[in-house]
Backbone as XML, in Angstrom:
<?xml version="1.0"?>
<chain id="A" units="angstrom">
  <residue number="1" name="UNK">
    <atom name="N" x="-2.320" y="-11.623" z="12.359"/>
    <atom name="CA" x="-1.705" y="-11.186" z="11.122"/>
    <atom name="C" x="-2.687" y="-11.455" z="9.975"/>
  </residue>
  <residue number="2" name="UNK">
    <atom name="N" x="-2.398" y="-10.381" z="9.028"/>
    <atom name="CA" x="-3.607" y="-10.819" z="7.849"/>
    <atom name="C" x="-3.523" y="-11.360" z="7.067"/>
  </residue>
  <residue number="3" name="UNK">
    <atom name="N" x="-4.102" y="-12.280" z="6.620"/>
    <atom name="CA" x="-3.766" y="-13.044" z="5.227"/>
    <atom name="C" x="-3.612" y="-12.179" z="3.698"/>
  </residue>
  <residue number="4" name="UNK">
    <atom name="N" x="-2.448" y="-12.101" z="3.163"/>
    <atom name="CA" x="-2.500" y="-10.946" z="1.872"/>
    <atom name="C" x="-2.613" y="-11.848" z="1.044"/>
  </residue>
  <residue number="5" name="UNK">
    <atom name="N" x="-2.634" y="-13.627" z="1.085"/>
    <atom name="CA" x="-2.878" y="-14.267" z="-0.320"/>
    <atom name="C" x="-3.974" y="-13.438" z="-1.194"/>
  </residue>
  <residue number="6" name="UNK">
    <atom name="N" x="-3.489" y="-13.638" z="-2.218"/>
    <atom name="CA" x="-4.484" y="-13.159" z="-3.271"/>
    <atom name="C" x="-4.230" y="-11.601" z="-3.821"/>
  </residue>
  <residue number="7" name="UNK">
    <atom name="N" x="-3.149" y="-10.895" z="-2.862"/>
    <atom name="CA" x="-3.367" y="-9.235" z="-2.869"/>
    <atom name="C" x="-2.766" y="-9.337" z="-4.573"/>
  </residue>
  <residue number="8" name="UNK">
    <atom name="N" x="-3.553" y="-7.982" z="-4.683"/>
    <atom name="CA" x="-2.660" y="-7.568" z="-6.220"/>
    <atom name="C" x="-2.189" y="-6.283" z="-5.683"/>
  </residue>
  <residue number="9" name="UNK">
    <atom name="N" x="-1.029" y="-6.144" z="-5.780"/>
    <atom name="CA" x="0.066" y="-4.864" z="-5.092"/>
    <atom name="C" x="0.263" y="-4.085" z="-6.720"/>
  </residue>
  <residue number="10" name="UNK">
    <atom name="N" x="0.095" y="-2.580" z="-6.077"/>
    <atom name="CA" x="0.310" y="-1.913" z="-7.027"/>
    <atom name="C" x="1.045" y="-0.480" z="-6.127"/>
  </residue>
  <residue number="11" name="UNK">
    <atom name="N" x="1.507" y="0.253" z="-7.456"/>
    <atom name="CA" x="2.548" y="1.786" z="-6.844"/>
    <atom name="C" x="1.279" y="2.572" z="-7.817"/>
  </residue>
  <residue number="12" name="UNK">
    <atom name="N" x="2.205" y="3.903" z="-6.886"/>
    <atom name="CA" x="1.241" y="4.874" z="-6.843"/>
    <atom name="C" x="1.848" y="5.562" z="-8.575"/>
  </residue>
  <residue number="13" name="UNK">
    <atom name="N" x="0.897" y="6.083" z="-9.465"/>
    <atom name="CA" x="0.868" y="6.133" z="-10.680"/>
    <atom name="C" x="1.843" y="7.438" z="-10.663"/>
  </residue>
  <residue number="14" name="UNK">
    <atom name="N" x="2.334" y="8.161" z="-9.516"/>
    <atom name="CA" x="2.710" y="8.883" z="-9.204"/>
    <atom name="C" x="4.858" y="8.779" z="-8.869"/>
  </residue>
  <residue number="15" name="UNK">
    <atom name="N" x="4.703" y="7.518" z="-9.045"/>
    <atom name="CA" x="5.683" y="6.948" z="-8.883"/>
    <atom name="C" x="6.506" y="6.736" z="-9.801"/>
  </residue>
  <residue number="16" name="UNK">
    <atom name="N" x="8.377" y="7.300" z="-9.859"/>
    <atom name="CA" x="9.267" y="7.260" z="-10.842"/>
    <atom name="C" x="9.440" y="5.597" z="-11.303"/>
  </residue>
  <residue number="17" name="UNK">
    <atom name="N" x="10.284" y="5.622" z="-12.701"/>
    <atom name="CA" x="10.398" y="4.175" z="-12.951"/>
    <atom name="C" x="11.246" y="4.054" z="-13.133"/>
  </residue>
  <residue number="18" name="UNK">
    <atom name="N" x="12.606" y="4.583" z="-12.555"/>
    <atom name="CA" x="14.033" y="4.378" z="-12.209"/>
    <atom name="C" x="13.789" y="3.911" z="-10.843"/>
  </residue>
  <residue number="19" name="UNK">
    <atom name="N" x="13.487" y="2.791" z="-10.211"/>
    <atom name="CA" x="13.523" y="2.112" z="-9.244"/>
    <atom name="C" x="13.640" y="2.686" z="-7.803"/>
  </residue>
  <residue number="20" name="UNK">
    <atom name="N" x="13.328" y="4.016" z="-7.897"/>
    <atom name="CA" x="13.549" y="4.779" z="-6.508"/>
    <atom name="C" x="12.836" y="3.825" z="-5.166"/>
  </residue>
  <residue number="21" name="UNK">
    <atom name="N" x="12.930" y="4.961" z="-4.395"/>
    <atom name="CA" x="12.100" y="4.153" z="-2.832"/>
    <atom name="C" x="10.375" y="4.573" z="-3.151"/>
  </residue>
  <residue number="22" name="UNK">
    <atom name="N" x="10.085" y="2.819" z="-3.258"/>
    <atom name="CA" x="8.095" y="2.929" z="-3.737"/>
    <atom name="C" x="7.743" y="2.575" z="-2.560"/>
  </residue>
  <residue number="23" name="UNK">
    <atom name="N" x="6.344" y="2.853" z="-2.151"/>
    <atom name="CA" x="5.425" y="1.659" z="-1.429"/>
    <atom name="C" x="4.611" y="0.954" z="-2.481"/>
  </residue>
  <residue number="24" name="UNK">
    <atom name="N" x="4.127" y="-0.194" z="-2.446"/>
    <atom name="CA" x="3.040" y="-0.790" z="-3.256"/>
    <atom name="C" x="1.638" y="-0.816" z="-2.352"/>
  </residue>
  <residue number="25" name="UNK">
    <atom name="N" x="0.928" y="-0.987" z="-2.379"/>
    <atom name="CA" x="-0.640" y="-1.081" z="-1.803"/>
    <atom name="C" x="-1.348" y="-2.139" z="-2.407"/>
  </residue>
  <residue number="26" name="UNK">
    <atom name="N" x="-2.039" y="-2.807" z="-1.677"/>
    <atom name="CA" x="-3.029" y="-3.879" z="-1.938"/>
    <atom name="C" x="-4.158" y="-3.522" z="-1.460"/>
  </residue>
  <residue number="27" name="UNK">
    <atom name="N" x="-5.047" y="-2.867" z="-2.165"/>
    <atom name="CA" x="-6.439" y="-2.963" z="-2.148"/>
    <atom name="C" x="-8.052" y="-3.247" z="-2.052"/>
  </residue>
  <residue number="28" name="UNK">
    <atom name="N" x="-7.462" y="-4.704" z="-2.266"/>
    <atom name="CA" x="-8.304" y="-5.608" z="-3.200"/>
    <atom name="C" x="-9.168" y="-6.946" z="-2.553"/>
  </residue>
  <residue number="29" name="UNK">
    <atom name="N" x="-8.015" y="-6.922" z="-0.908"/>
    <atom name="CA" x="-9.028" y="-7.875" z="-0.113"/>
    <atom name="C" x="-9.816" y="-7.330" z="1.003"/>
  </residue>
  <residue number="30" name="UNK">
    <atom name="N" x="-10.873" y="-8.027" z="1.388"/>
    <atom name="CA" x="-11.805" y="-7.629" z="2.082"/>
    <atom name="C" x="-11.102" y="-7.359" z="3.444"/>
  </residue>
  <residue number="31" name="UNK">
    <atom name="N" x="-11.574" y="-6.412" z="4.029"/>
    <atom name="CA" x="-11.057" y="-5.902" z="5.458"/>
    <atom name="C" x="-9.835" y="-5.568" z="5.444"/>
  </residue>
  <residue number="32" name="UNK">
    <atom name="N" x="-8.999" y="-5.272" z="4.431"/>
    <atom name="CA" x="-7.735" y="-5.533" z="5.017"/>
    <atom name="C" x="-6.867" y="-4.275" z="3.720"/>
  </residue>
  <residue number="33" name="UNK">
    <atom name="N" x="-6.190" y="-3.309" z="4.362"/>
    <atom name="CA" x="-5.305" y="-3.061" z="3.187"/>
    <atom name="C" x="-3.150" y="-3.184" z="3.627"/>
  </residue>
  <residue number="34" name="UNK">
    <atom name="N" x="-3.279" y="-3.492" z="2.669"/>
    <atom name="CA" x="-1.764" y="-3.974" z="2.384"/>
    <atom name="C" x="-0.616" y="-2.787" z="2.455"/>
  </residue>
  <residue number="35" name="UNK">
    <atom name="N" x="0.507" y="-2.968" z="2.812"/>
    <atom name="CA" x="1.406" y="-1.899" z="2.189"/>
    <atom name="C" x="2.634" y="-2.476" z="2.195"/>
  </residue>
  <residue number="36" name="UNK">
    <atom name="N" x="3.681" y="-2.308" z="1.121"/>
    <atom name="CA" x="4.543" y="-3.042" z="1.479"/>
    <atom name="C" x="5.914" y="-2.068" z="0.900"/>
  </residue>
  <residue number="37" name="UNK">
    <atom name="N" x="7.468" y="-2.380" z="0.776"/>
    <atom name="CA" x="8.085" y="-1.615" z="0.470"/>
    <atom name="C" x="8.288" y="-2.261" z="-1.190"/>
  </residue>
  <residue number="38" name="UNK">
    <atom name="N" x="8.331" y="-1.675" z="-2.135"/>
    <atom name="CA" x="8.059" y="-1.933" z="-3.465"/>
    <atom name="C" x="9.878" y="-2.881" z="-3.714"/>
  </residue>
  <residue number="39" name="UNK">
    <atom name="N" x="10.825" y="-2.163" z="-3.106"/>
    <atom name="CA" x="12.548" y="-2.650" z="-3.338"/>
    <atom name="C" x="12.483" y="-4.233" z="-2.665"/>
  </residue>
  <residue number="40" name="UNK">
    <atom name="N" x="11.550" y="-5.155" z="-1.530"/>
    <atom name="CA" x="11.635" y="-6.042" z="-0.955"/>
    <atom name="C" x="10.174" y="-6.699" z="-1.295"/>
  </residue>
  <residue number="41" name="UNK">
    <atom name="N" x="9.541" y="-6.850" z="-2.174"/>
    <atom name="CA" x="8.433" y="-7.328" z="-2.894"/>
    <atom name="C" x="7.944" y="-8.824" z="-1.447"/>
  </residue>
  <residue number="42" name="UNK">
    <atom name="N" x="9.160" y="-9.605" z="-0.666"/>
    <atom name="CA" x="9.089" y="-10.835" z="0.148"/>
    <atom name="C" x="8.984" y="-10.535" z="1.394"/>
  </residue>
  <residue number="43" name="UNK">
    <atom name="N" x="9.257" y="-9.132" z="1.562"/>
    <atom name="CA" x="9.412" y="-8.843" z="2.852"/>
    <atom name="C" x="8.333" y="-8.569" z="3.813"/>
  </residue>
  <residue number="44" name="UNK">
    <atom name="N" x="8.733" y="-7.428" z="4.892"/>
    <atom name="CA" x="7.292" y="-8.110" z="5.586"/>
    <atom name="C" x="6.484" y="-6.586" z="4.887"/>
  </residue>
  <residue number="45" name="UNK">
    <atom name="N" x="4.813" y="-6.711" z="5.341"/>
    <atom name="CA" x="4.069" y="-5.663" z="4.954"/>
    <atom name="C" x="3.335" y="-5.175" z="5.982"/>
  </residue>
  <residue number="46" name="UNK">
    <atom name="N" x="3.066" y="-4.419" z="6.098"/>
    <atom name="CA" x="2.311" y="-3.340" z="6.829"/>
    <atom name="C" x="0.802" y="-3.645" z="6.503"/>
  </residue>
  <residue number="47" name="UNK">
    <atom name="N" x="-0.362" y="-3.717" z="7.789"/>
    <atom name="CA" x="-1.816" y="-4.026" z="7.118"/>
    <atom name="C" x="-2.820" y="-2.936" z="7.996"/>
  </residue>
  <residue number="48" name="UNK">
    <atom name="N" x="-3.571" y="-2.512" z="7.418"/>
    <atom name="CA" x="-4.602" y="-0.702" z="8.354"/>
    <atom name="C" x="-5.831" y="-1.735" z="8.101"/>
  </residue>
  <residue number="49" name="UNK">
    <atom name="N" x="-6.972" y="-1.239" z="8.138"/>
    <atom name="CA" x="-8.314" y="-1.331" z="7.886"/>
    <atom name="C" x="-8.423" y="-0.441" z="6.779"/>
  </residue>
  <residue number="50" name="UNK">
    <atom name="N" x="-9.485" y="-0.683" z="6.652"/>
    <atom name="CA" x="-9.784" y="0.552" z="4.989"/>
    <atom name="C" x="-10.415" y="1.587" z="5.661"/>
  </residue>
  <residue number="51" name="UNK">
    <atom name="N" x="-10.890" y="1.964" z="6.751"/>
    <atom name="CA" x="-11.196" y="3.516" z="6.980"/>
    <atom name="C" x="-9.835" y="3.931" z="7.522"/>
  </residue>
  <residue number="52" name="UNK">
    <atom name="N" x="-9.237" y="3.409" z="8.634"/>
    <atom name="CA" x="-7.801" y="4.302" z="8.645"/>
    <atom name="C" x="-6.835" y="4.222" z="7.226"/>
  </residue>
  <residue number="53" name="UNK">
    <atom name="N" x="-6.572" y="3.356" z="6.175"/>
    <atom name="CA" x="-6.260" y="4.099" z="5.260"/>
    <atom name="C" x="-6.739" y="4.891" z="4.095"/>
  </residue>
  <residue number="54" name="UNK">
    <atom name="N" x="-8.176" y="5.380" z="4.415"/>
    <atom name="CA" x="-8.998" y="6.492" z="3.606"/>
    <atom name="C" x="-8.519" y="7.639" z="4.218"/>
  </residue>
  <residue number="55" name="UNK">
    <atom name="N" x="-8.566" y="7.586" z="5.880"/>
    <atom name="CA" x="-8.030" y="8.592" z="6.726"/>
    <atom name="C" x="-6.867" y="8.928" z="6.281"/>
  </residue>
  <residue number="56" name="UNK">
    <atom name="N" x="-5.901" y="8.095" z="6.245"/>
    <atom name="CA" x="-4.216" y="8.286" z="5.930"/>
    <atom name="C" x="-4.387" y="9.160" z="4.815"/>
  </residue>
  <residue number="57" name="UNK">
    <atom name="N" x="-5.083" y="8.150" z="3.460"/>
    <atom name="CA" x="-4.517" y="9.147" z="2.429"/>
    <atom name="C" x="-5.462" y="10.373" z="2.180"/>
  </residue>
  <residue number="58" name="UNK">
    <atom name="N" x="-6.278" y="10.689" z="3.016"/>
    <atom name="CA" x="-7.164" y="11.827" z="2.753"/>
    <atom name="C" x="-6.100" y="12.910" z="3.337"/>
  </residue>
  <residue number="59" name="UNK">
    <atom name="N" x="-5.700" y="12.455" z="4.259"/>
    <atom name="CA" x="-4.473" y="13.363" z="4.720"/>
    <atom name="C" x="-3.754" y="13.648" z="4.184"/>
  </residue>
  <residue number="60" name="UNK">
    <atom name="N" x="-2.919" y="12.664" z="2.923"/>
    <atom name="CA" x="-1.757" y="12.904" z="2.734"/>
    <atom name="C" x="-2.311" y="14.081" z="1.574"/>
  </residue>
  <residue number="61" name="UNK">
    <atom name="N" x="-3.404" y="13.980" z="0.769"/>
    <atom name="CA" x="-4.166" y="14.805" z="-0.351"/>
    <atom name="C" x="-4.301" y="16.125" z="0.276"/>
  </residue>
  <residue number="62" name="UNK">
    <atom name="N" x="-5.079" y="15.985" z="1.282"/>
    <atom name="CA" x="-4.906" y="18.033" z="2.195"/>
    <atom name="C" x="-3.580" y="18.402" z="1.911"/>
  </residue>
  <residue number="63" name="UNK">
    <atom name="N" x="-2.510" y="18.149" z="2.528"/>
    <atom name="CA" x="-1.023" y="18.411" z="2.576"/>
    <atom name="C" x="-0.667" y="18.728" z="1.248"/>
  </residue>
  <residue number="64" name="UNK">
    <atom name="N" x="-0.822" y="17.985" z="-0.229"/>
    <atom name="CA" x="-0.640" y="18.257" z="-1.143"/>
    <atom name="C" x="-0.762" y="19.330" z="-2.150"/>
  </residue>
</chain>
């Protein structure tokens, strides 16, 4: 499991601010990216490598 001490979690700028369903993302530590559900800030998180989530969101950008 990865250590997220230190993550700084952020939503996508794309994201409403009536509290809908967010993900947040952590960026910011080495090897490791974060994802978590934005409504459970304690809960558990989801962790990729940083080329499968360049992959992910290069994908999700084609689709768009």
């Amino acid at each position: 499991m990865a250590d997220l001490t230190g993550a700084h979690w952020r939503k996508s700028t794309r994201s409403s601010s009536n509290g809908g369903a967010c993900v947040e993302v952590a960026d910011n530590l080495p090897g490791v990216v974060g994802v978590r559900d934005s409504k459970d800030p304690t809960g558990p998180a989801l962790t990729f490598g940083p080329a499968a989530w360049q992959a992910f969101v290069a994908h999700l950008t084609e689709r768009a």
